[in-house]
N, C-alpha and C positions, 0 to 999 in steps of 0.2 A: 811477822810477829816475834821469832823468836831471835832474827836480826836484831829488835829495837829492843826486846828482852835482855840481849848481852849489852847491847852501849847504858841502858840504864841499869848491870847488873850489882855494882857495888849499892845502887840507892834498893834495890828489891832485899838483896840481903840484910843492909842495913836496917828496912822496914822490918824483917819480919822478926828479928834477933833482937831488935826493940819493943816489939809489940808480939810477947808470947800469948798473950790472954786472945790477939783476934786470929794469930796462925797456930796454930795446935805441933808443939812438934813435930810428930812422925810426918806432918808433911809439910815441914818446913824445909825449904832450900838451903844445904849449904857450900859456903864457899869452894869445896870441892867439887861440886856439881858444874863448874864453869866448863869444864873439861868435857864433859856427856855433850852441853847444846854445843858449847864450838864444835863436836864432832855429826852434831844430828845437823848444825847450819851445814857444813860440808856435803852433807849425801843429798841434804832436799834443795837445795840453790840452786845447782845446775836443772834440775828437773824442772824445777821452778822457773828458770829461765826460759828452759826451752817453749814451756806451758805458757808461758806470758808471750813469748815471743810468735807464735803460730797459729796461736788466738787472737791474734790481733790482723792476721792477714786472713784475705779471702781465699786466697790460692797458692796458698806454698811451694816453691819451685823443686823438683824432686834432688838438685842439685844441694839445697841447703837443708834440707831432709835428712838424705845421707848424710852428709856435713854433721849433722847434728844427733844422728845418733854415733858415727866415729869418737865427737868427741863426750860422748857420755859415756860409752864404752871405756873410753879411756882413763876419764876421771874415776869411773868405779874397777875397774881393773888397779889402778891401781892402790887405791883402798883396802882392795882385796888382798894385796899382795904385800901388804904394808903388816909386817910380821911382829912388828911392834903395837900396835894396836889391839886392843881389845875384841877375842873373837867375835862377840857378840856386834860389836863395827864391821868386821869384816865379813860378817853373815847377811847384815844387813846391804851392805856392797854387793854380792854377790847374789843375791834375791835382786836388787835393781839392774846389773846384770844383765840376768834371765829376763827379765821382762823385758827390757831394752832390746835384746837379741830377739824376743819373741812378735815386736814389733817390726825390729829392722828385715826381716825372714821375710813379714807380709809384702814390706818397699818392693822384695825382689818379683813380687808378680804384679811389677808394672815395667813396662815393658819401655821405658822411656831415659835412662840412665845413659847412653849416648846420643840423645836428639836435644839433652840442654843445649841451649845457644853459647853457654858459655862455659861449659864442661868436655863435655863431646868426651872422643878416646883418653884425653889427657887428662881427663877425670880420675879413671880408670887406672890407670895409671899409677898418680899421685897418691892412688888408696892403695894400692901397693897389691891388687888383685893378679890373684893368678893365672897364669896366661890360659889355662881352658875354663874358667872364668868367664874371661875376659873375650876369648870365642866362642862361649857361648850368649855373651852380653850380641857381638855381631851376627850371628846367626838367627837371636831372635828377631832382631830387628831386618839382619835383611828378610826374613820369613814371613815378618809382616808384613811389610814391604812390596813383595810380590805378592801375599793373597788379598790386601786390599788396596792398596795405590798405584802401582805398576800399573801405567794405561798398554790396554790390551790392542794389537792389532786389529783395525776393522775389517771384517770380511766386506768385499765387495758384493752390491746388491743388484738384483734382476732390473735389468732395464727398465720395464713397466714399473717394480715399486719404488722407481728412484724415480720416476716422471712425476708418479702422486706425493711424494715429498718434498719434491723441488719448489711448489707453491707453496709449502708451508715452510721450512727452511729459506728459502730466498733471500730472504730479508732480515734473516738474524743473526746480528754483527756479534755476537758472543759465542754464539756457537761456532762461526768463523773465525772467530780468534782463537778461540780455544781448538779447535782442530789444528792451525796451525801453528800455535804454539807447542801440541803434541809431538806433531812429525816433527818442529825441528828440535825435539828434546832426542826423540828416536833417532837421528841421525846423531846425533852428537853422543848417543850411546854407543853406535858400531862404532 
């Protein structure tokens, strides 16, 4: 709205500066004012972006997440940082910011920033993270890792209740593959 506000802004000015009887003054727009929305368009467009863009998937990949708050970060950082501007812009930068940082904080308790398929360590990387970071980004995951999918060695079973299982296993080609799929992952770890 306040995109389509600026391309029709000379005719809104022009309305109102012509017609004092239907805008009142004190709150009519003027030609200085162009300077306020081109800076309010700047701070909500990227937001806005983002907001269109993630709404509209089902399942956001955590690689384009990140992605996406770095670069919000960045656009308001430098806002912030932009000494020329009116504090009041740069206050507002730096409130969106905080919030940004107070989202991007929550990403870090998903535990999935190197299992992107298309990320991985060089993700990591590329965002310029710190190397203890960066091992502890590897430690969570190999820590998952081992307490939920690392298949566990099978103890061997008593004679007798491997007689009364053999009828019921016998015949099932899945659970045969996947045993053997196991062992030769195991081997191919030593």
């Amino acid at each position: 709205m306040i995109e389509r506000g600026l391309k029709l802004w000379t005719a809104v000015i022009s309305f109102s500066e012509k017609n004092p009887d239907i805008v009142p003054d004190n709150l009519r727009l003027r030609r200085a004012d162009r300077s306020t929305f081109d800076s309010l368009l700047e701070i909500l467009t990227p937001m806005a972006k983002a907001t269109a863009r993630f709404s509209k998937k089902t399942r956001p990949m955590i690689g384009e997440v990140v992605g996406m708050f770095e670069r919000l970060d960045s656009v308001f950082s430098t806002i912030e940082d932009d000494k020329a501007r009116p504090d009041a812009w740069r206050k507002a930068a730096e409130r969106a910011r905080k919030v940004v940082s107070k989202y991007y904080g929550l990403s870090e308790q998903t535990e999935v920033y190197i299992l992107h398929p298309n990320y991985r360590l060089e993700f990591l990387e590329a965002m310029k993270w710190e190397e203890d970071w960066k091992e502890a980004a590897i430690d969570v995951l190999r820590t998952t890792f081992n307490n939920f999918y690392k298949i566990q060695p099978v103890e061997s079973q008593d004679d007798d209740a491997s007689q009364n299982d053999e009828e019921e296993e016998e015949d099932d080609p899945v659970t045969l593959a996947m045993m053997k799929r196991s062992l030769t992952r195991k081997a191919q770890a030593k």
